[in-house]
C-alpha positions, 0 to 999 in steps of 0.5 A: 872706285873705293877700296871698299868696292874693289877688294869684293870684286876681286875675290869674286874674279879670282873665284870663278878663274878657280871654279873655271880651272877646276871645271877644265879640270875635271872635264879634261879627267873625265875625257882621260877616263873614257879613253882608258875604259875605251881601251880595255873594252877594245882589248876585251872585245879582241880577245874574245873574238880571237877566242870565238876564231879558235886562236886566243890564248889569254882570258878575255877581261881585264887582266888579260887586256892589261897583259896584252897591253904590257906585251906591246912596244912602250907596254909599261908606258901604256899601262901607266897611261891606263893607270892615270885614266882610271885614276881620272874616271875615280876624280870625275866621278867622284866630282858627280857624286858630290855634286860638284859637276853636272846639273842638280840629280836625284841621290840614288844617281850621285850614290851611283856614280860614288860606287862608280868612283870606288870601282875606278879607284879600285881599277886604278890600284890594280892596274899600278899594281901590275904596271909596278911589276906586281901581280894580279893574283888569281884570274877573274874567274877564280876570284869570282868563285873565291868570293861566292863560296866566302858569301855563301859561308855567311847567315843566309850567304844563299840569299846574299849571293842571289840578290847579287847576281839579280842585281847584276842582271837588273843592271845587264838589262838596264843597259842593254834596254838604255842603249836600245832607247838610245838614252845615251844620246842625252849625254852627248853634244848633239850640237856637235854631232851631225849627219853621218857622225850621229849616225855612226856614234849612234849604232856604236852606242846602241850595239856596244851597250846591248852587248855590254848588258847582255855579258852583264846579265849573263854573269848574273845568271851564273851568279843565280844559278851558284845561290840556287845550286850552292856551289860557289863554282857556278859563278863565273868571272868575265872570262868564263861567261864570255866563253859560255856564249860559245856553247848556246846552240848559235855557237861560236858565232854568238860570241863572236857577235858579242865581242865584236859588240864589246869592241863598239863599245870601246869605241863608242868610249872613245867617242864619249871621250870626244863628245859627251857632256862633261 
């Protein structure tokens, strides 16, 4: 073989063993990220069950789970572990909105998960802020206010803040309504997934993802309602519209579904993680 033929071949082999390592990496990112956002849903999903009972004490969202994961033995451990995951979820996230994993998509779902990425990215940064001993500032439910009554101040803030909280209801229903279709199990190796396992990761899927996108559609209400109102206060963090569940006439119970619902979700996360095409 002439120098000429075998130099080519050479790249061409040292290229796909670097497209293969990045591809594992990416992969094994991916699979990282769906383990940590399994975690926080979980830990979500316990709190406001504990609420439901009439036994919790911290806010059922994000920054309530990260301080429930700090008061466990190795928390700080935990928390930086939750710091790589998210940080994983931005990379592979990031590596579909370029276009570098997955099959050839349409822009608006590459932009999708780019504004994913950013929120991860955002995630990672307040979780290493608070595992480095920083704090968290003001609860979910304060920023939430704080950033609705700063909209509202704006030219036509009404208008923003209430094509906002239709957006998130437009997202709440899309979930909820994807995750009754079951249009989650596209995503997942179904060769892998067999009898009682698809069935089990099917109802996870399904339960969880209605309940995500009914406290997604929730929020947004409550958005809505703070545009029509003019009153920044009728916006409403995780937190606050979790708990609003509990003062429908179904009562507690009703929340108590939902987090329970939120705890599936987690689950069916951790499932993702184990099964899903990445």
């Amino acid at each position: 073989m002439t120098p000429s033929l075998a130099h080519p071949r050479g790249r061409t082999k040292r290229a796909a063993a670097r497209r293969s390592a990045e591809n594992e990496s990416l992969t094994a990112a991916g699979r990282a990220g769906f383990v940590a956002r399994g975690v926080v849903y979980v830990l979500i999903g316990v709190l406001a069950l504990r609420i439901a009972l009439g036994s919790g004490g911290k806010e059922a969202d994000r920054q309530g789970a990260l301080a429930e994961v700090a008061e466990q033995p190795f928390g700080e451990v935990m928390l930086w572990a939750l710091v790589v995951g998210f940080g994983c979820m931005a990379l592979w996230r990031g590596s579909r909105a370029a276009g570098r994993r997955g099959p050839r998509r349409k822009a608006a779902s590459r932009a999708l998960d780019g504004g994913r990425a950013a929120f991860y990215a955002f995630v990672c940064w307040a979780t290493a802020t608070y595992a480095a001993g920083g704090s968290q500032g003001s609860s979910g439910d304060a920023k939430s206010q704080d950033y609705t009554k700063t909209t509202l101040e704006l030219p036509y803030g009404r208008y923003l803040v209430g094509a906002a909280g239709c957006i998130l209801i437009g997202v709440g229903v899309v979930l909820a309504v994807r995750a009754m279709m079951r249009r989650f199990l596209k995503q997942l190796d179904l060769g892998s997934l067999k009898g009682r396992t698809r069935k089990v990761v099917t109802v996870l899927g399904v339960t969880g993802g209605t309940a995500r996108g009914a406290v997604f559609a929730a929020a947004g209400v409550f958005i809505v309602t703070a545009a029509v109102q003019f009153d920044p206060d009728e916006a409403k963090g995780v937190d606050a519209t979790l708990r609003s569940f509990a003062h429908t006439p179904a009562g507690p119970w009703l929340l108590a579904a939902v987090a329970a619902g939120l705890i599936l979700f987690g689950v069916f996360s951790f499932a993702s993680a184990r099964w899903r095409k990445l």
